[in-house]
N, C-alpha and C positions, 0 to 999 in steps of 0.2 A: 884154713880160712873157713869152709864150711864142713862140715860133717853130715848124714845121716844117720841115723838107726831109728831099725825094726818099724821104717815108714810104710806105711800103708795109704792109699788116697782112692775112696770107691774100690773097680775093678779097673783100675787104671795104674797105680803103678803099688808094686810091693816088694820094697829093698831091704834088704837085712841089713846094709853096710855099704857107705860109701863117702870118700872123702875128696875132696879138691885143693890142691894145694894153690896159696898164694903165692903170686906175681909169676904166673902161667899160664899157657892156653889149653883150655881144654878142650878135648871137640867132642860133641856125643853124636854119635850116628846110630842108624837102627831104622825101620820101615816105618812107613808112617801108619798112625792110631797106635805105636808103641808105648807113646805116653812120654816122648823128651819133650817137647814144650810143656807139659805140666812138669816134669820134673825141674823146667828152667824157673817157674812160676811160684814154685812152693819154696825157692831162695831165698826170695824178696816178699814172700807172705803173699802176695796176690791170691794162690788160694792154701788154705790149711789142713795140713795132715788128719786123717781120721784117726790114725795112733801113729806113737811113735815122735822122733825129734827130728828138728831142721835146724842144727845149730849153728849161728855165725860168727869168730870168735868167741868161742866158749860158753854161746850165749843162743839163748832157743829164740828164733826169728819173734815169738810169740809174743815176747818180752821185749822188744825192743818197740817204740817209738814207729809207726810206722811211716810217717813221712822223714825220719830221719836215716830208714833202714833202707828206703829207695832211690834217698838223693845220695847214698853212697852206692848203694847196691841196684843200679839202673840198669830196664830190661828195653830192649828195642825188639819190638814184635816183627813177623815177618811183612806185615802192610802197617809199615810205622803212622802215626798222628803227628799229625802239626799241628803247631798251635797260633800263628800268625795268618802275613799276608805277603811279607818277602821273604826272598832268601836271606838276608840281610838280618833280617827281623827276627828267623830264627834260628839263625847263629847265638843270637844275644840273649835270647828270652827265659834260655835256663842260671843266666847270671840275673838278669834284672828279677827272678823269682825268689834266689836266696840271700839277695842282694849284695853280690858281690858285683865288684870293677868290671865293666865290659872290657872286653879285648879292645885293641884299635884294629881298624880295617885291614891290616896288611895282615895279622895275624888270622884272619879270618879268610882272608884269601890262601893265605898258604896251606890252611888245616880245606880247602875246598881243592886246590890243586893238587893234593897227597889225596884224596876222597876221587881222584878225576871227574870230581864235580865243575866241566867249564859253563858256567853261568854270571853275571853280573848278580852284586847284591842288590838290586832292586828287583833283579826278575819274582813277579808275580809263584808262590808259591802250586800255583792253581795249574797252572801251564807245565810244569812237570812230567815226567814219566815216573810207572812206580817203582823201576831203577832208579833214577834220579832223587825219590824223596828217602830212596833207602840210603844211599851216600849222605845225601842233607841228614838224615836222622844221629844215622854214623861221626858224622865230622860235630855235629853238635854236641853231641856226648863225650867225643874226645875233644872237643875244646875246655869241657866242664873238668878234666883231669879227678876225677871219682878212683874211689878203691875197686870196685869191679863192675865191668859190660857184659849183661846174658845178652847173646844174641843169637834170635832165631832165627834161621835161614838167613845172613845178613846180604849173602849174594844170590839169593833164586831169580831176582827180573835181572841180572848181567849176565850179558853174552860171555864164553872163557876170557877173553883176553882182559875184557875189565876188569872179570872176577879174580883175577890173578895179580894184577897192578894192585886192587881194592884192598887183596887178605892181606897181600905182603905188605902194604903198607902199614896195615890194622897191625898186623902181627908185632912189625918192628917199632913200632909206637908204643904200644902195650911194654915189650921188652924195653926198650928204654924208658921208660916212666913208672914201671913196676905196678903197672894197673893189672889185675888177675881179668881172665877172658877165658869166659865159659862160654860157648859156640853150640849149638847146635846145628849140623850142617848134612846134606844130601849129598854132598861132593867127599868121594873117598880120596880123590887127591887133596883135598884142600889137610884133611885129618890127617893125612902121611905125612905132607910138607911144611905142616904148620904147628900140629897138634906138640905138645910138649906131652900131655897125656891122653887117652883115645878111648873110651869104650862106646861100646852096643847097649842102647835100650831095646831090649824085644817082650812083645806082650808083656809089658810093665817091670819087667826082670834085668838086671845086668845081666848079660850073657859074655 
């Protein structure tokens, strides 16, 4: 799915070699200022290698179409963006941009209730917690059914027991729908119990 080499980025990250295989989880752990959310960032091109390849299918991220690279290859930051004013609203908003069929409601409830997002779809996006819009980010991008989800810290505002409803849901979704999920996470049990593959970022290095 993706590959690296002989990537370099500033004094931030420099990998000889590294691959991620498709329709898996991957989780990257390691301290932070290690340089995994730039490593999740240089996937999807947000930022670009000083040397070296970021290939996506067989193909240097460089070269590809860049809104076509992200509406497959979609990154949810750890203090995600909305882009409405309901819940409701942005459920839908990543279909009405590539203009694809909105879901109908019920499906949108269900992809909120796997998310333990209990809300009405009118609820005001404003009134939120930033647990809450991290769910809302989550269940939107898994309704869009995309080839892969970087995400960063996707549970850091959940307390354990959501965080644990939240992954295993993610996790068992991804596996049934053969979506690839590359994770970046602070939680070593999430990476034990989930990860299908696991490494360490430390001071820019796979260790």
């Amino acid at each position: 799915m993706f590959s690296l080499e002989n990537v370099k980025f500033k004094d931030v990250l420099d990998i000889k070699e590294l691959k991620f295989p498709a329709d898996e989880i991957t989780c990257i752990v390691g301290p932070s200022g290690g340089g995994k959310t730039t490593l999740l960032k240089l996937l999807n091109n947000l930022v670009s290698v000083d040397e070296g390849q970021v290939l996506y299918r067989g193909q240097d991220v460089e070269k590809w179409d860049p809104i076509e690279l992200r509406q497959e290859v979609i990154m949810i930051s750890q203090q995600p963006v909305t882009f409405t004013e309901t819940v409701g609203q942005e459920l839908q908003v990543g279909f009405e941009m590539t203009g694809r069929q909105v879901p109908k409601e019920e499906k949108l409830k269900q992809m909120m209730q796997q998310m333990q997002l209990d809300k009405k779809l009118s609820t005001s996006v404003d009134l939120l917690s930033g647990g809450e819009k991290q769910r809302l980010a989550l269940a939107r991008s898994l309704l869009l059914n995309r080839e892969v989800l970087l995400l960063d810290e996707p549970s850091s505002a959940l307390d354990q027991a959501t965080e644990e409803k939240v992954i295993q849901q993610l996790a068992n979704y991804g596996h049934h729908n053969d979506i690839t999920l590359i994770m970046v996470t602070h939680s070593l049990n999430i990476a034990q119990n989930y990860g299908d593959n696991t490494f360490e970022v430390k001071e820019g290095k796979i260790v």
